[in-house]
C-alpha beads as a LAMMPS data file, in Angstrom:
LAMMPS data file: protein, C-alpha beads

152 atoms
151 bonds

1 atom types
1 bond types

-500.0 500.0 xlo xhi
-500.0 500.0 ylo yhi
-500.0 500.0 zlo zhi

Masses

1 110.0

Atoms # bond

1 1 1 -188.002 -164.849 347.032
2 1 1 -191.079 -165.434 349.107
3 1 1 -190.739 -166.748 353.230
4 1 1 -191.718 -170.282 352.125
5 1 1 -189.408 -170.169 349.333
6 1 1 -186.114 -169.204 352.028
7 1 1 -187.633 -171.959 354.507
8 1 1 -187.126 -174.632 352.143
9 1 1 -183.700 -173.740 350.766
10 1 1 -182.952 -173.524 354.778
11 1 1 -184.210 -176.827 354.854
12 1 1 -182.282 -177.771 351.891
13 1 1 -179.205 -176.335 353.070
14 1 1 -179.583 -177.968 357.134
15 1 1 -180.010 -181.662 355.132
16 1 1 -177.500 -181.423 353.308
17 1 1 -174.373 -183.155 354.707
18 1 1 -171.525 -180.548 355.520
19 1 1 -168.484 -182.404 354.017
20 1 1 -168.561 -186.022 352.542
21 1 1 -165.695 -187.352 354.378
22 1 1 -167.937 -187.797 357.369
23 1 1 -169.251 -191.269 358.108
24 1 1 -172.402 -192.502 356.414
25 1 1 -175.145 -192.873 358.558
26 1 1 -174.581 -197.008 358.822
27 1 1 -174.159 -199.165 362.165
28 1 1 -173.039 -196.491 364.076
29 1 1 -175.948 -194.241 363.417
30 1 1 -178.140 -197.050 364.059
31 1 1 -176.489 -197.947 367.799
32 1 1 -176.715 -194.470 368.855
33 1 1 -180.312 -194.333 367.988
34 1 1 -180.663 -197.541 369.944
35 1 1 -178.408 -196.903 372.461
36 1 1 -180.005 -192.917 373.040
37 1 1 -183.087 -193.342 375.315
38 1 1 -185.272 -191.360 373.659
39 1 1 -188.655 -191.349 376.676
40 1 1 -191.219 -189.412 377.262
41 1 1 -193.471 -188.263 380.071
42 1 1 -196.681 -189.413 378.417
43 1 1 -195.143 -192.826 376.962
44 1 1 -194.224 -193.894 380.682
45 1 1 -197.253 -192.646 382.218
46 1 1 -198.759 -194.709 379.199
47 1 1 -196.688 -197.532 380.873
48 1 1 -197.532 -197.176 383.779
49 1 1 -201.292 -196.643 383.176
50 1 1 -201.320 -200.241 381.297
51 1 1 -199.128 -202.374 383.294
52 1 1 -201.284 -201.169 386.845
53 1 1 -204.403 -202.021 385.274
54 1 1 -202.860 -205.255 383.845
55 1 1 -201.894 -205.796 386.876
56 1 1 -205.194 -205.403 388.634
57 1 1 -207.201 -207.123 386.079
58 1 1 -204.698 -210.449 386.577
59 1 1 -205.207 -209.834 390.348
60 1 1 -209.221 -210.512 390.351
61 1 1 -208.342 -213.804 388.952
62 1 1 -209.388 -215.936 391.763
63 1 1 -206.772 -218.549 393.495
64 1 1 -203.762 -217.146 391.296
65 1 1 -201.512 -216.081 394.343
66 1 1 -200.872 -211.908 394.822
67 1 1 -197.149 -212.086 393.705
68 1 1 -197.855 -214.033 390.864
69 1 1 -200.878 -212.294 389.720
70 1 1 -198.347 -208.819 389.673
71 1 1 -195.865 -210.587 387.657
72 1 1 -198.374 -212.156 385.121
73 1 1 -199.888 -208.716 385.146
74 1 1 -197.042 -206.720 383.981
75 1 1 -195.779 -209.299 381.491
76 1 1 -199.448 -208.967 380.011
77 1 1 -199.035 -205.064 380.146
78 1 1 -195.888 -204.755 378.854
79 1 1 -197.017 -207.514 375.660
80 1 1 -200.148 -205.205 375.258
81 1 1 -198.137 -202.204 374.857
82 1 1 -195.914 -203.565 372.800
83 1 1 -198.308 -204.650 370.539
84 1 1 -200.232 -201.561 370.308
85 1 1 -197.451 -199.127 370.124
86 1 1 -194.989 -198.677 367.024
87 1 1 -192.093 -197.244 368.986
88 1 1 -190.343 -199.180 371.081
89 1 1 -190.812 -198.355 374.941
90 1 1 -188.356 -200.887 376.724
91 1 1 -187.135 -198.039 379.105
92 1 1 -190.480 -196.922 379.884
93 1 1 -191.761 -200.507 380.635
94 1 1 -188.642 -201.045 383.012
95 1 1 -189.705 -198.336 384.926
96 1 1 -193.164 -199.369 384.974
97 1 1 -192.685 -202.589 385.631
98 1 1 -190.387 -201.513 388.598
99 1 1 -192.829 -198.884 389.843
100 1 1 -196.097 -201.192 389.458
101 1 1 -194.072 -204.196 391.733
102 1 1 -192.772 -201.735 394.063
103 1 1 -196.097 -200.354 394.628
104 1 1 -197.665 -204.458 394.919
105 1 1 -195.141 -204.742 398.122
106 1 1 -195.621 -201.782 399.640
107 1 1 -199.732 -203.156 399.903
108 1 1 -197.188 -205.880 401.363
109 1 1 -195.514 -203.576 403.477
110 1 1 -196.312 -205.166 407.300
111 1 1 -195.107 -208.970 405.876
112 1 1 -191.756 -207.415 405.077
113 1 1 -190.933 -205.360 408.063
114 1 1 -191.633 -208.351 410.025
115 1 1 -189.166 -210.357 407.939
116 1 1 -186.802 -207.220 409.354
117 1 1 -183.275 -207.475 406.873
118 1 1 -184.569 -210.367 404.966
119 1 1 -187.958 -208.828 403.801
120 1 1 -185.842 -206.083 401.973
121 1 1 -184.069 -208.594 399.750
122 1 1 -187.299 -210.281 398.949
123 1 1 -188.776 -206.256 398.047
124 1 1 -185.554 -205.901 395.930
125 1 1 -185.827 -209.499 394.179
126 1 1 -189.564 -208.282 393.465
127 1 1 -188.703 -205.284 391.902
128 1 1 -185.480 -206.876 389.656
129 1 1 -188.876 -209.372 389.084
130 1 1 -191.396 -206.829 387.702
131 1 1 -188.780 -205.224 385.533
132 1 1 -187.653 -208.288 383.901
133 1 1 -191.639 -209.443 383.476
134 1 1 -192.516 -205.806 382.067
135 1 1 -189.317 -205.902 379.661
136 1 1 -189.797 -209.333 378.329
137 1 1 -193.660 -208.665 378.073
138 1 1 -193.000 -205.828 375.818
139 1 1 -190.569 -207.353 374.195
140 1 1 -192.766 -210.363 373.124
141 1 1 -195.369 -208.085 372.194
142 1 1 -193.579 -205.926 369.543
143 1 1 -192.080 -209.461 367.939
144 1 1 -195.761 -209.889 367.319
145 1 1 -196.708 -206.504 366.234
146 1 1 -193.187 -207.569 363.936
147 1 1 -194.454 -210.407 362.481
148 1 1 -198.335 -209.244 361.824
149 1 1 -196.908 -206.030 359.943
150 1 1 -194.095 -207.167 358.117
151 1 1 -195.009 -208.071 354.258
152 1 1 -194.855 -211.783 353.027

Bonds

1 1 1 2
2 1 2 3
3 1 3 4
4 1 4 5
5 1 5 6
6 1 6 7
7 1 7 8
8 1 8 9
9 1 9 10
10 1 10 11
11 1 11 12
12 1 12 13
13 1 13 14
14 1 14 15
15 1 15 16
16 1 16 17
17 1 17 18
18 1 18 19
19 1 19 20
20 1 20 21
21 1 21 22
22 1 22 23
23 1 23 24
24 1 24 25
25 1 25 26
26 1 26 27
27 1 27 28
28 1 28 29
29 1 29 30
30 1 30 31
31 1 31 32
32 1 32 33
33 1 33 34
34 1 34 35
35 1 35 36
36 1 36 37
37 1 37 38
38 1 38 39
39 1 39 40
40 1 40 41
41 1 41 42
42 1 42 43
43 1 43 44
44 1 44 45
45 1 45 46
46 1 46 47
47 1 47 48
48 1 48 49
49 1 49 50
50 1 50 51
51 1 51 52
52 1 52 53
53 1 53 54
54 1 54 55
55 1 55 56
56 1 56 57
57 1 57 58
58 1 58 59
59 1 59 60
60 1 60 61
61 1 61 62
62 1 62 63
63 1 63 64
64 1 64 65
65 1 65 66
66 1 66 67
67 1 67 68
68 1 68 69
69 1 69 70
70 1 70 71
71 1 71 72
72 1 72 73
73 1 73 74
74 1 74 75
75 1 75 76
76 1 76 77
77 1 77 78
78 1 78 79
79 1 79 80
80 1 80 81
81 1 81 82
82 1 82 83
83 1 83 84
84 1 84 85
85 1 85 86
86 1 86 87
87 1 87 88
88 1 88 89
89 1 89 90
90 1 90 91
91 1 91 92
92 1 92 93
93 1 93 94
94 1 94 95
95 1 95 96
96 1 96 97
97 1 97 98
98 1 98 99
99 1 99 100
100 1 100 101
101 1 101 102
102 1 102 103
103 1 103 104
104 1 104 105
105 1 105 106
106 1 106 107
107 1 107 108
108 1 108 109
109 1 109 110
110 1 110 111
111 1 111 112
112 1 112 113
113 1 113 114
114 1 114 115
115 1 115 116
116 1 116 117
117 1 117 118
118 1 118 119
119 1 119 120
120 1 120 121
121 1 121 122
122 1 122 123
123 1 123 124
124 1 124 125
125 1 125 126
126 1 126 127
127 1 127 128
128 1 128 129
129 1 129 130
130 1 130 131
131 1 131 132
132 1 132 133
133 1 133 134
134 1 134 135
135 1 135 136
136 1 136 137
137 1 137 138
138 1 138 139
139 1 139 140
140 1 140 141
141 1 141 142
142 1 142 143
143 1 143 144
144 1 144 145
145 1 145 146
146 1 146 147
147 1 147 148
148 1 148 149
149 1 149 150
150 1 150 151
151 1 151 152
């Protein structure tokens, strides 16, 4: 038998299920897959690429104040990746969204140390902030990227 011929009765053999008492692959297959982060490095640093320069771009609006110019931002780069993208990144945005408002208030940094205690609750409600705009950007975005692609 040739090598190609013993790789695909390998293959055969590995996809082939062992016993067929075991569980189909139904809802619980389907919830681990959801419930498994599956990231990667170049996915988030995809992320966090788009939601920066989201950010950024929002930010040269003129007389759109800085902390709502971030959040705008992010939303916008999380909807953009979302609609680009086929897989869905909600993990990676989090992050990214997290990372990109974190980074906003540190440019913010002397306003909160002379806030003292209180200016680190307002840097903490900021970050919760950019996550939550960066999740429900995305989010939004692949709905669309649903409802273009899915057949009539």
């Amino acid at each position: 038998m040739s090598r190609s011929g013993e790789t695909l009765l390998e293959r055969e053999q590995e996809s082939e299920p062992e016993s067929t008492t075991e569980a189909s692959p139904g809802r619980l297959a389907r919830v681990k897959r959801r419930v498994t982060p599956s990231m990667s490095g170049r996915s988030l640093l995809l992320a966090v690429v788009v939601t920066i320069a989201a950010s950024a771009l929002v930010g040269m609006v003129p007389l759109v104040p800085g902390s709502v110019a971030t959040l705008v931002g992010l939303a916008l780069g999380g909807f953009l990746l979302g609609v680009v993208r086929s897989a869905a990144s909600y993990l990676e945005m989090a992050i990214a969204g997290g990372a990109a408002a974190a980074l906003s208030l540190v440019s913010n940094l002397l306003l909160f140390s002379a806030a003292g205690n209180a200016g680190l609750a307002v840097a903490g409600g900021g970050v919760l902030a950019g996550i939550f705009a960066g999740v429900i950007g995305h989010y939004f975005g692949r709905d669309l990227r649903d409802g273009l692609t899915r057949s009539l």
